[in-house]
N, CA, C and O atoms as CSV, one atom per row, in Angstrom:
chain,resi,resn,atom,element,x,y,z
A,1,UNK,N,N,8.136,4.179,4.787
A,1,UNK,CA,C,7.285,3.010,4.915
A,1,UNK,C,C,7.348,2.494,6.351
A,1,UNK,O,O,8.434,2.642,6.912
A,2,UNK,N,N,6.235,1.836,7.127
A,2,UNK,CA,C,5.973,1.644,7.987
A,2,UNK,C,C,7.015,0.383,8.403
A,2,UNK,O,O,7.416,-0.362,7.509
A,3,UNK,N,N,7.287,0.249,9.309
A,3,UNK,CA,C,8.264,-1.129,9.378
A,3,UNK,C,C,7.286,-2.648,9.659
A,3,UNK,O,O,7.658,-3.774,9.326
A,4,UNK,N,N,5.770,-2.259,10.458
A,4,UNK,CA,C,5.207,-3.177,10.426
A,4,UNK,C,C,4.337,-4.126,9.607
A,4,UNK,O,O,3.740,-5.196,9.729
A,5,UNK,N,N,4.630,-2.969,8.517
A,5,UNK,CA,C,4.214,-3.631,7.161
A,5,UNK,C,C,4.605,-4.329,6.335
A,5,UNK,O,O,4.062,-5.333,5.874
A,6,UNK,N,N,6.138,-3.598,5.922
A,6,UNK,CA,C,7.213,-3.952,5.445
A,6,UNK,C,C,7.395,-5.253,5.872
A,6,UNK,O,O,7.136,-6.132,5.050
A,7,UNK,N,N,7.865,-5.646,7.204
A,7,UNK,CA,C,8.765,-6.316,7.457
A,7,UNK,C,C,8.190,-8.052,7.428
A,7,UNK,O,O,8.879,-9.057,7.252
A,8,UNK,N,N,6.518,-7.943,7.696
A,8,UNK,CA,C,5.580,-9.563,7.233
A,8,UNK,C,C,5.453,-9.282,5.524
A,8,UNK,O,O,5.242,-10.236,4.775
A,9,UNK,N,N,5.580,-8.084,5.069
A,9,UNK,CA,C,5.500,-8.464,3.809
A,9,UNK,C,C,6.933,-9.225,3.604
A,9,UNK,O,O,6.937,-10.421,3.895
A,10,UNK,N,N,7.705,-8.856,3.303
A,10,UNK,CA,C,8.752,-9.587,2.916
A,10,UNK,C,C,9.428,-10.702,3.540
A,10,UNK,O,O,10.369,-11.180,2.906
A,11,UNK,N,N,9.060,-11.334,4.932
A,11,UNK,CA,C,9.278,-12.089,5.378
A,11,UNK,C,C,7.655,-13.341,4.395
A,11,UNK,O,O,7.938,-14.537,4.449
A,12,UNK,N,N,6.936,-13.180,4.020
A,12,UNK,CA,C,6.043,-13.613,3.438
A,12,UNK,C,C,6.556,-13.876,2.245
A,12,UNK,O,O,6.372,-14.929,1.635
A,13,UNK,N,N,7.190,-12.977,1.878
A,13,UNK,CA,C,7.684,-13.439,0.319
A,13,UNK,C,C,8.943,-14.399,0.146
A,13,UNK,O,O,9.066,-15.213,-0.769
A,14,UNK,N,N,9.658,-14.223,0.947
A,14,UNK,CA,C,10.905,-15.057,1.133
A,14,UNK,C,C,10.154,-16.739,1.667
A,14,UNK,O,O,10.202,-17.803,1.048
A,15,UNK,N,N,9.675,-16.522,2.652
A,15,UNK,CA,C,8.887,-17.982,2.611
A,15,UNK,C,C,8.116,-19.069,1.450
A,15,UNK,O,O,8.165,-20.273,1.198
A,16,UNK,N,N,7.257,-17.633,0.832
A,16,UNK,CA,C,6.670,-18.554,-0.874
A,16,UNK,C,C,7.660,-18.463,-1.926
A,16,UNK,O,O,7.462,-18.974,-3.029
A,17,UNK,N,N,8.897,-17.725,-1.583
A,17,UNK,CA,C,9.775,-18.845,-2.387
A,17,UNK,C,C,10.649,-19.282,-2.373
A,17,UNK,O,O,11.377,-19.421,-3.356
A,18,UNK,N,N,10.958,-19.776,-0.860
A,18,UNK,CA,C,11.242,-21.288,-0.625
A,18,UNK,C,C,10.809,-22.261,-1.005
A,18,UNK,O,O,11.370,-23.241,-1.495
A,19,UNK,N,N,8.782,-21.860,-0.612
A,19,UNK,CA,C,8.028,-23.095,-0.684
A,19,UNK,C,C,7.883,-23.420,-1.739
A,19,UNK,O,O,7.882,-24.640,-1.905
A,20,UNK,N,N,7.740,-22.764,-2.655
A,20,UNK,CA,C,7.473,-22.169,-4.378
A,20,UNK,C,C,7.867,-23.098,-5.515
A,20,UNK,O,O,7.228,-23.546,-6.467
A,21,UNK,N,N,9.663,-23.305,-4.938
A,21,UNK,CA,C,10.409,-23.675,-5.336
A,21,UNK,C,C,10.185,-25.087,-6.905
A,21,UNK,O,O,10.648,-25.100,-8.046
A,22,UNK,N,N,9.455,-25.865,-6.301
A,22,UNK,CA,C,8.546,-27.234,-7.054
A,22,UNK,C,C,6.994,-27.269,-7.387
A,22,UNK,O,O,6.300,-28.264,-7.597
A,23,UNK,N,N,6.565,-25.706,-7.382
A,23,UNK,CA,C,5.301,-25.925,-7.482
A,23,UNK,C,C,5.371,-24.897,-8.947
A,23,UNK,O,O,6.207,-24.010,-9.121
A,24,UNK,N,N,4.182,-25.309,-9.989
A,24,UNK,CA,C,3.737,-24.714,-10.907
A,24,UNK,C,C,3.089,-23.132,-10.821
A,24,UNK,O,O,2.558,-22.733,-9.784
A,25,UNK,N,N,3.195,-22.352,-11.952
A,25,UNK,CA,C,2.899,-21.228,-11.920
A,25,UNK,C,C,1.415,-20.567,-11.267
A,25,UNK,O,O,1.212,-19.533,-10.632
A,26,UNK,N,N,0.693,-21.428,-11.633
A,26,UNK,CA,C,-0.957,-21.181,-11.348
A,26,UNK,C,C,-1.380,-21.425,-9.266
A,26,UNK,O,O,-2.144,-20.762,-8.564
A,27,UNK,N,N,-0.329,-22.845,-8.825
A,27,UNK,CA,C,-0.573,-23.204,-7.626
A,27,UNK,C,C,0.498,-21.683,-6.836
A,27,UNK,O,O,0.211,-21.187,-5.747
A,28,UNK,N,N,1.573,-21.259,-7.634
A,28,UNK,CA,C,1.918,-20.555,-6.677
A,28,UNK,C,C,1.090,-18.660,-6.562
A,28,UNK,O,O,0.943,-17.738,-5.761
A,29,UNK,N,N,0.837,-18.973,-7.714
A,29,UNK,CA,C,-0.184,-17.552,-7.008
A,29,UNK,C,C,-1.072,-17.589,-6.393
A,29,UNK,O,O,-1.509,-16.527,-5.951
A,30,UNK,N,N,-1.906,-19.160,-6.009
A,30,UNK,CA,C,-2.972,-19.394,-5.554
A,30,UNK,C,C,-2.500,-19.335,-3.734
A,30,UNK,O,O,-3.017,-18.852,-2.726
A,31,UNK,N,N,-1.287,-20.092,-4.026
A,31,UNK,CA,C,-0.504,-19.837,-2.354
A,31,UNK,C,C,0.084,-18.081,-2.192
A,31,UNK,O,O,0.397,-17.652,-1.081
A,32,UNK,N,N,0.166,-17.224,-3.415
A,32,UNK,CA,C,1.018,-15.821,-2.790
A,32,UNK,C,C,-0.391,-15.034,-2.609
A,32,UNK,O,O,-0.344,-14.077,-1.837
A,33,UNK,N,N,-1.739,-15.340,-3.275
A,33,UNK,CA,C,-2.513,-14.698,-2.813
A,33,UNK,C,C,-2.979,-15.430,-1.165
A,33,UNK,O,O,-2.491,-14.752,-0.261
A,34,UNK,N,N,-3.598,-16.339,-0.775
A,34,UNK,CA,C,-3.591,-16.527,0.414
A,34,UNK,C,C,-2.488,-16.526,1.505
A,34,UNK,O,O,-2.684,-16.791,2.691
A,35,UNK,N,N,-1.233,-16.173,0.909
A,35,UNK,CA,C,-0.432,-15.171,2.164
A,35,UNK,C,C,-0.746,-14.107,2.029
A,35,UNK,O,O,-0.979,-13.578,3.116
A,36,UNK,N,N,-0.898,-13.406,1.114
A,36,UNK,CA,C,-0.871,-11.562,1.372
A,36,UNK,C,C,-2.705,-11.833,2.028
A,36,UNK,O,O,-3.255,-10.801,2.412
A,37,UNK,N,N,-3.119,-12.493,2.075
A,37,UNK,CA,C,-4.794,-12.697,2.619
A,37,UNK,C,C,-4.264,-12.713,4.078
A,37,UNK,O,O,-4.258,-11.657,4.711
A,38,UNK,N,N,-3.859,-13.763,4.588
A,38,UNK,CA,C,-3.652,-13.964,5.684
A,38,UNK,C,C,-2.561,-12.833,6.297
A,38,UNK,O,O,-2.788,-12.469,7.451
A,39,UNK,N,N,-1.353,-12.231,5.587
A,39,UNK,CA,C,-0.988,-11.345,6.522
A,39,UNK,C,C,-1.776,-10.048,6.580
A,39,UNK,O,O,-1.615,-9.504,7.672
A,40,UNK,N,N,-2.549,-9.397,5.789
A,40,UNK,CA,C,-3.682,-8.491,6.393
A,40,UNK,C,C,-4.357,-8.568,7.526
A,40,UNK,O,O,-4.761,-7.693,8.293
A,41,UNK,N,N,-4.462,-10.189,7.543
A,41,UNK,CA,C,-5.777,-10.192,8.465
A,41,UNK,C,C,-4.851,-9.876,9.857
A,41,UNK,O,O,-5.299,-9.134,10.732
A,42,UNK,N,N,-3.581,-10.481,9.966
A,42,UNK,CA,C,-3.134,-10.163,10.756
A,42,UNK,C,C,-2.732,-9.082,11.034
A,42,UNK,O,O,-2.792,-8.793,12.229
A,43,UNK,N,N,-2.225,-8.160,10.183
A,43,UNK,CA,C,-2.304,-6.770,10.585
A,43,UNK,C,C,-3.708,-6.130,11.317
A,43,UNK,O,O,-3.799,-5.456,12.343
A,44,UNK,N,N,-4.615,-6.542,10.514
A,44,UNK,CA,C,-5.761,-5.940,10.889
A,44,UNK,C,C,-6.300,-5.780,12.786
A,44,UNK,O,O,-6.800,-5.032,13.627
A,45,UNK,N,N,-5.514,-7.598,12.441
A,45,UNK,CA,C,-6.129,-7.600,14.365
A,45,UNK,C,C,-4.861,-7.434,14.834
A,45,UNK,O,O,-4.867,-7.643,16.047
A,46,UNK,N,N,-3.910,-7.188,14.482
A,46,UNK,CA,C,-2.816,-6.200,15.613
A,46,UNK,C,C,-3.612,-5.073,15.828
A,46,UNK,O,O,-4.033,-4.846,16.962
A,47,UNK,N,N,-3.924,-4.200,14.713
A,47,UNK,CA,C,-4.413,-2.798,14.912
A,47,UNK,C,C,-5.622,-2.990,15.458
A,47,UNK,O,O,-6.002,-2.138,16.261
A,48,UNK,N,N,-6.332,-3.917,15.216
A,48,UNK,CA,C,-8.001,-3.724,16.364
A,48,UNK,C,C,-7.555,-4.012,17.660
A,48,UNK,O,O,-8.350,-3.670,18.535
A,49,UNK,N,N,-6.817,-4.387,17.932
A,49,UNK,CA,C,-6.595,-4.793,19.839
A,49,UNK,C,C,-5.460,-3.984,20.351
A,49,UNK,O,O,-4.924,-4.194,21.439
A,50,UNK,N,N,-5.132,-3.090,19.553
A,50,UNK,CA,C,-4.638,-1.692,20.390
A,50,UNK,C,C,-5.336,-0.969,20.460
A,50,UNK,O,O,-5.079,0.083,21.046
């Protein structure tokens, strides 16, 4: 596995559940899908601007 993949994925996941922690089942998938949204995008434009 790639390490640059790996390594925002799981730094992403450790963050939503920290944040997670007090929030209900429905709000936190609504927050784990708009991280895995947002770290794509960022992959994406690492890889377009090389």
């Amino acid at each position: 596995m790639r390490p640059d993949i790996v390594i925002p994925a799981l730094m992403g996941c450790a963050l939503l559940w920290w944040i997670s922690r007090g929030m209900n089942w429905s709000t936190r998938l609504i927050v784990a899908a708009i991280t895995l949204v947002m770290i794509m995008g960022i992959l994406l434009l690492e890889r377009s601007l090389n």
